[in-house]
N, C-alpha and C positions, 0 to 999 in steps of 0.2 A: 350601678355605676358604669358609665360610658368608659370603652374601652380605646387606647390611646395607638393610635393606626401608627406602624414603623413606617418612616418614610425609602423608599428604597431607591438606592443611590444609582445614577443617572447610566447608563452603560457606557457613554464617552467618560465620563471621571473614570470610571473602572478601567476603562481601557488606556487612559493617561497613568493613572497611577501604574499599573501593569509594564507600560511602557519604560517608566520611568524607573522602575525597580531594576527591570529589566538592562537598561542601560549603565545604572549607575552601581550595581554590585554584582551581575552574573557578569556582563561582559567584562569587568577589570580583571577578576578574576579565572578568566577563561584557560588560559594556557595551562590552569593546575588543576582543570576537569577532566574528564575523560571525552575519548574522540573514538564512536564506535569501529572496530574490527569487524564487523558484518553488519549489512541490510537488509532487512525482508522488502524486497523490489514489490510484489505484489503477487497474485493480481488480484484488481479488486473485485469485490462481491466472490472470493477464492477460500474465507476462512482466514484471512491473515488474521484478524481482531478475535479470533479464537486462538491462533496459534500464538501472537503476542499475548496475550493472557496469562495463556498459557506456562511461556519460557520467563515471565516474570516472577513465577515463584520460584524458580532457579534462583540457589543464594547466591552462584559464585556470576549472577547476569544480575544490570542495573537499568534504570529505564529514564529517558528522559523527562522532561517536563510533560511532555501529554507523544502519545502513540505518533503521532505523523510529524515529521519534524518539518517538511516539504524544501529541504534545503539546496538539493543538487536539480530540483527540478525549476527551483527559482519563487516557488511559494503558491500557495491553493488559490490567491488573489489574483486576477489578472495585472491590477494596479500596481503590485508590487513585484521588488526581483530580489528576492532572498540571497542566490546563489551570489546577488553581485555585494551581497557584505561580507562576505569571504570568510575563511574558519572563525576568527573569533567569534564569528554570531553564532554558528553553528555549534564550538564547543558550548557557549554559554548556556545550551539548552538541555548539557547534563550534569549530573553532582559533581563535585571537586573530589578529586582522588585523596584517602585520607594515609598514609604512610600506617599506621598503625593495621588498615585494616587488611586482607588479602588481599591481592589482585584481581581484580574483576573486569568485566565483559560489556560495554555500552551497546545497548538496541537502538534500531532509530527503523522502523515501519511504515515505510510511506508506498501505498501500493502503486504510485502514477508514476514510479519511478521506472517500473515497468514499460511503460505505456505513452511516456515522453523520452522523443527520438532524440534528446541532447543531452541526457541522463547519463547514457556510457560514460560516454569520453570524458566527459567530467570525473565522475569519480574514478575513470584511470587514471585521470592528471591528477586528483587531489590524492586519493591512495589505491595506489597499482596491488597492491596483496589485500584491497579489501574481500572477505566473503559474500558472497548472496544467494539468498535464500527465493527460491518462487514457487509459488504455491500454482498450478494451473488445473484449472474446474473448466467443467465440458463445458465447453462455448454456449451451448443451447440454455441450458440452466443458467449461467453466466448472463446473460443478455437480455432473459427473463429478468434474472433477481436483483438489475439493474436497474432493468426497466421500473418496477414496482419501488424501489430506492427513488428515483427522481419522484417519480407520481408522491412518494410519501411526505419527500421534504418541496413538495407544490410545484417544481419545478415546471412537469410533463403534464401536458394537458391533452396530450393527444391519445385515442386508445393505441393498443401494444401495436398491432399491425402498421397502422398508418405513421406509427413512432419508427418503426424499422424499414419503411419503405422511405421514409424523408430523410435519413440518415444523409444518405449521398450529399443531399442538395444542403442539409444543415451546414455539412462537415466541412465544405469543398472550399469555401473563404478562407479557413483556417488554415487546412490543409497547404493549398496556395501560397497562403502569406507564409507562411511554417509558424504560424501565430499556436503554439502549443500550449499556451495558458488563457485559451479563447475559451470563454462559459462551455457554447455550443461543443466544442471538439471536447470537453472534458464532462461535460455534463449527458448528452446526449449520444456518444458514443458505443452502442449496444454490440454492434455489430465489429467495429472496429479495435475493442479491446479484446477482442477474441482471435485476433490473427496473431495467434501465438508466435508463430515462426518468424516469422519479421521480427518482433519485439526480442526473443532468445539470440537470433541472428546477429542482431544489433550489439547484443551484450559480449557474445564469444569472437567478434573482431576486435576487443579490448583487451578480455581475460583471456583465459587458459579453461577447459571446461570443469578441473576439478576445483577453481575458487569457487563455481555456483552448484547449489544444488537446487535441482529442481524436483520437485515434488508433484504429485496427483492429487488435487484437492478430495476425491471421493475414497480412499483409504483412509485419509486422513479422517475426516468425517465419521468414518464406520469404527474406525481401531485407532485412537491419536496416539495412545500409547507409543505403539510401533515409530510412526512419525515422529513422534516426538526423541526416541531414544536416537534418532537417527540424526534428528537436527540438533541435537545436544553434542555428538559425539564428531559433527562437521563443524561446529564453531570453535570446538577446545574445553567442554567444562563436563561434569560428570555426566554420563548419560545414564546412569543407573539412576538420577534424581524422580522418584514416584511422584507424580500432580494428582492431590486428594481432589478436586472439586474440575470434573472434566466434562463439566455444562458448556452447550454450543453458545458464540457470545455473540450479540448482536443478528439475532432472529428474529425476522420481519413477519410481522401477521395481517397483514394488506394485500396476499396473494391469492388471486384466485384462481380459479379451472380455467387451463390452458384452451383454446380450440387447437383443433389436430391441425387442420390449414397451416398454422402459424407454427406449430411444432415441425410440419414437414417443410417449411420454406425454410427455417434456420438451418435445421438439416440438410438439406438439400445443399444450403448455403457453405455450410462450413464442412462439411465432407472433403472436399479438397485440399481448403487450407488443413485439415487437419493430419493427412498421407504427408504435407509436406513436413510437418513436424515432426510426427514419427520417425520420415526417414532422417530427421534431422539428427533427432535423440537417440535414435537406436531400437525405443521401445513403440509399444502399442498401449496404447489407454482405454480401447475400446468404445471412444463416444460418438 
């Protein structure tokens, strides 16, 4: 007997209906959802999508409709500007707070929060006691395991080297225009989301240094535990909370053997920005 093929529904209807859910029962109802108290700013390709994993199974933490909300940076679309539909969009994309149940904690992880220079000011204007969380991974490895992210999702077609020497010339329209939802400046950026100090800089001309913590992506990596007790106990909720399942999340298997050339020009490269972090921080990371 011939077997009767499901037909699968169009991805524009899915994204209308989606749409439409969206507008016509999360946004009315937004002012009685929850509005997170801390951001994991970033950085990417740093472990965030492990550490959010992670602080999800915290009961007294709630999580939005999907990891990245992209809402103070204005949206992952170039087409579009999030930021400029203002909180009700923003609440609408977590649970409604239910009176019966505890008090709880909203995440919203979007790493380019980081990494877009109009991000601060924003969420000091929209909430000045927000917390944030930053995960920062050695530059070198960072710019690698971006590089191989674009190559994955088809983007980069260039090999590694010739991707980090075009960098400048990719960036430099964007940069100009201050166009920071431009493909190129967000997609090609290897080199650029590794100048940590600029991007920290950016943030501690808004806050105060103890609303953000910043973290070492490679202890984390080695011992999350530890990390983890520490980012529980900076947001507000139990940090003795144990995480049974502390598999690394979203691990790329497209990498391959570095040449040393290219390992010693990123080095080379980020050696300086990196003294200037340090002496920003206080601390040494040793990368």
């Amino acid at each position: 007997m011939a077997t009767i093929k499901k037909k699968s529904i169009p991805k524009r209807i899915k994204l209308a209906v989606r749409e439409s859910f969206f507008k016509n029962y999360r946004q009315p109802t937004a002012s009685r959802r929850y509005l997170p108290e801390f951001l994991i700013i970033g950085a990417m390709k740093a472990g965030t999508r492990s550490l959010y994993g992670y602080m999800m199974t915290h009961p007294e933490l709630v999580k939005g409709i999907r990891k990245e909300i992209h809402y103070f940076d204005g949206g992952s679309r170039p087409s579009t500007d999030t930021y400029s539909e203002g909180e009700t969009w923003y609440r609408a994309h977590f649970p409604i707070q239910r009176n019966s149940v505890p008090a709880k904690k909203a995440v919203d992880a979007t790493p380019r929060y980081i990494f877009n220079p109009l991000t601060p000011q924003r969420i000091a204007e929209s909430a000045p006691t927000m917390k944030l969380i930053a995960l920062l991974r050695n530059p070198v490895e960072r710019a690698i395991s971006h590089y191989f992210h674009e190559v994955r999702m088809g983007r980069e077609k260039l090999p590694l080297m010739d991707a980090l020497l075009a960098e400048e010339s990719r960036l430099k329209p964007a940069i100009e225009s201050e166009d920071y939802k431009n493909s190129d400046y967000n997609h090609f950026s290897y080199k650029l989301r590794g100048h940590y100090y600029d991007q920290i800089e950016r943030y501690l001309k808004h806050f105060p240094r103890d609303q953000m913590l910043i973290l070492e992506s490679e202890p984390f990596f080695t011992a999350p535990e530890s990390t983890l007790s520490q980012v529980f106990e900076f947001v507000g909720v139990d940090p003795n909370h144990q995480v049974k399942n502390l598999q690394p999340q979203n691990v790329a298997n497209n990498k391959t053997p570095i040449d040393l050339e290219i390992l010693d020009y990123l080095s080379d490269y980020f050696r300086p920005l990196n003294e200037k972090l340090y002496s920003l921080l206080g601390v040494r990371y040793g990368w």
